[in-house]
N, C-alpha and C positions, 0 to 999 in steps of 0.2 A: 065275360066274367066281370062280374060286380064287387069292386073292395073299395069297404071305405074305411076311415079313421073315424072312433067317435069318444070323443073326451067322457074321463070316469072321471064322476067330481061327488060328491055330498048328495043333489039333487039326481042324480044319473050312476047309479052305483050296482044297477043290478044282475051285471054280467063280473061283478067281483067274484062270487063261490064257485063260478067255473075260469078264469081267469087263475085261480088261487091252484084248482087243479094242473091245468094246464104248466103254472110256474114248478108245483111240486116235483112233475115227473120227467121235466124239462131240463133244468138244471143239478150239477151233482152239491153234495154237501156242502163242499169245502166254497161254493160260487153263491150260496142262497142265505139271505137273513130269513129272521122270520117276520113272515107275509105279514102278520101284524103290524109291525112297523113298516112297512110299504105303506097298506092302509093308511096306519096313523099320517105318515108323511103327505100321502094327497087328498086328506081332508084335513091337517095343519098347513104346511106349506108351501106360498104361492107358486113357487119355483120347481119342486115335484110335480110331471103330469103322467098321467098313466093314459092311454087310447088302447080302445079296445080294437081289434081289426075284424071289422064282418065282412063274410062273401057271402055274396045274397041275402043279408041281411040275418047271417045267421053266425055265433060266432066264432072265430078262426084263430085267435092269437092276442098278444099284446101288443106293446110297446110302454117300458117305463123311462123314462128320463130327467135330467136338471135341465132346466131355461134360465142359465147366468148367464149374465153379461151377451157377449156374441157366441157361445158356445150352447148347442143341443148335445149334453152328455149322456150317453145311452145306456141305462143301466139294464134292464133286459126286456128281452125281444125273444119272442117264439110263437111257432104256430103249433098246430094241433096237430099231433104225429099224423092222424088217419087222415090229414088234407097237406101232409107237406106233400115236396113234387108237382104242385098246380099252379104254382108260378104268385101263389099268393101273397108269400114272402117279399116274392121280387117287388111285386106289386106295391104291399104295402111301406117297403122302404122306399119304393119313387115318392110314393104320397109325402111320405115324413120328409124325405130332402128339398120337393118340392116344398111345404110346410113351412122350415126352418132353410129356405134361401137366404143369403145374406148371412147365416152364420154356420161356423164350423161346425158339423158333427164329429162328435169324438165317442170310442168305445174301446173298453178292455176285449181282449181276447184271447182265448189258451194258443200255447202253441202247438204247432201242427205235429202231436205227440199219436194220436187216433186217426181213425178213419173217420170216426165224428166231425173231429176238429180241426181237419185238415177239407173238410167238406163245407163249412162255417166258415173257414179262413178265405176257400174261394170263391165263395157266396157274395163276401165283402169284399174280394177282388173284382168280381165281375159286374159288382154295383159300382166300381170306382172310389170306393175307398182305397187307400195308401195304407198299408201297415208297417209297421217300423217298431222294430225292438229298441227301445230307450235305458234299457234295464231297469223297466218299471216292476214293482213288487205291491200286490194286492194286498193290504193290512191282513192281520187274521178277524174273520166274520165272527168266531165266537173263540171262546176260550179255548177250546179241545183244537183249534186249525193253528197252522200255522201259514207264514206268508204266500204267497201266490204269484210266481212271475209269470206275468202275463206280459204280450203285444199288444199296443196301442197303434187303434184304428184310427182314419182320420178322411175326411171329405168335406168338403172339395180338394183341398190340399194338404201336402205332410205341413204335419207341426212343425214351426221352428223349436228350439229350445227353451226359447221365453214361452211361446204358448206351450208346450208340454208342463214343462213347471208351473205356469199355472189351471193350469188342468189336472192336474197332481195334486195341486194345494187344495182345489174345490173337490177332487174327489174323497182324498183324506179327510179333509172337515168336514164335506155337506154329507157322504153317503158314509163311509166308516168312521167320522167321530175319533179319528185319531191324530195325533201328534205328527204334523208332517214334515217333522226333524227324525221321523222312522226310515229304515232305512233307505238314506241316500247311499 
C-alpha cells in the first residue's frame, strides 16, 4: 500500500473540487464552514495547510490543519467513504505525526454519542492519541448553530491546562474568529 501526503498550496491546487466533495459528505452541518473559506485560508495564510492523501497516487482524503507555535491543530481529516477500512486513514495519520514530530497534535472531537463517533473516537485511540473532556465548547460555525461540546484530542501527550487554554485561544481566533472570553 502506497500513501502519501502532498501539500495543496496556490501552485498545486488541483485535487481541491474533489477534496471539496469529500469535505461536503463527510462532515455534518453544525462541524463544516464554508469550503471557501478553507480555500481562502491556504492560499492567504502561512499557518493554514491542507495535504491531500493519495493511495496509489490516486486520491483518498485530506488533512486540514494550523502550524502555531509547537502545535499541529487539526481541523479536518477524512477519507473517501468507498476506501475507508484499508487502513489508509491509519496510514496517513502516521505520516502527519511522523511530519509534525516535536510538536503536539491537537483536535476537536464529538463525543461518543453514534456509532460514527464512537468509531472516530477509537480510531484516535488506537493511533495514541489521549482524549480528554476539558469542557471545551465549539463557537457556533454560522449563525443558524449553536455551541458544540466537543473532546479534545491530543498526541503525543495529554494537554496540560496551560496548553489546553492555549489551544483554545488559537482555536477561537485563528479558525472561528471569536471572542475567546466565550464560553468559559
Amino acid at each position: 500500500m502506497s500513501v502519501k501526503l502532498e501539500l495543496i498550496s496556490k501552485n498545486n491546487s488541483h485535487h481541491l473540487d474533489e477534496i471539496k466533495n469529500i469535505y461536503e459528505y463527510s462532515f455534518p452541518p453544525e462541524e463544516k464552514v464554508d469550503f471557501e473559506l478553507i480555500k481562502k485560508s491556504i492560499f492567504e495564510e502561512s499557518d493554514f495547510l491542507i495535504y491531500a492523501i493519495l493511495y496509489n497516487n490516486i486520491l483518498a482524503g485530506f488533512i486540514t490543519y494550523l502550524k502555531i507555535n509547537n502545535y499541529a491543530i487539526g481541523c479536518y481529516f477524512a477519507i473517501k467513504n468507498d476506501l475507508r477500512g484499508k487502513n489508509i486513514g491509519t496510514e496517513a495519520l502516521k505520516l502527519f505525526q511522523k511530519q509534525n514530530q516535536g510538536n503536539t497534535i491537537v483536535g476537536e472531537i464529538e463525543f461518543p454519542i453514534s456509532q460514527d463517533a464512537e468509531r472516530r473516537l477509537n480510531f484516535y485511540k488506537a493511533n495514541g492519541f489521549i482524549i480528554k473532556d476539558y469542557g471545551y465548547l465549539q463557537p457556533p460555525i454560522s449563525p443558524a448553530s449553536s455551541p458544540l461540546p466537543l473532546l479534545i484530542i491530543s498526541y503525543p501527550h495529554e494537554l496540560s491546562q496551560e496548553e489546553y487554554q492555549q489551544v483554545r485561544k488559537i482555536l477561537y481566533e485563528k479558525v472561528y474568529h471569536a471572542d475567546v472570553d466565550l464560553y468559559k
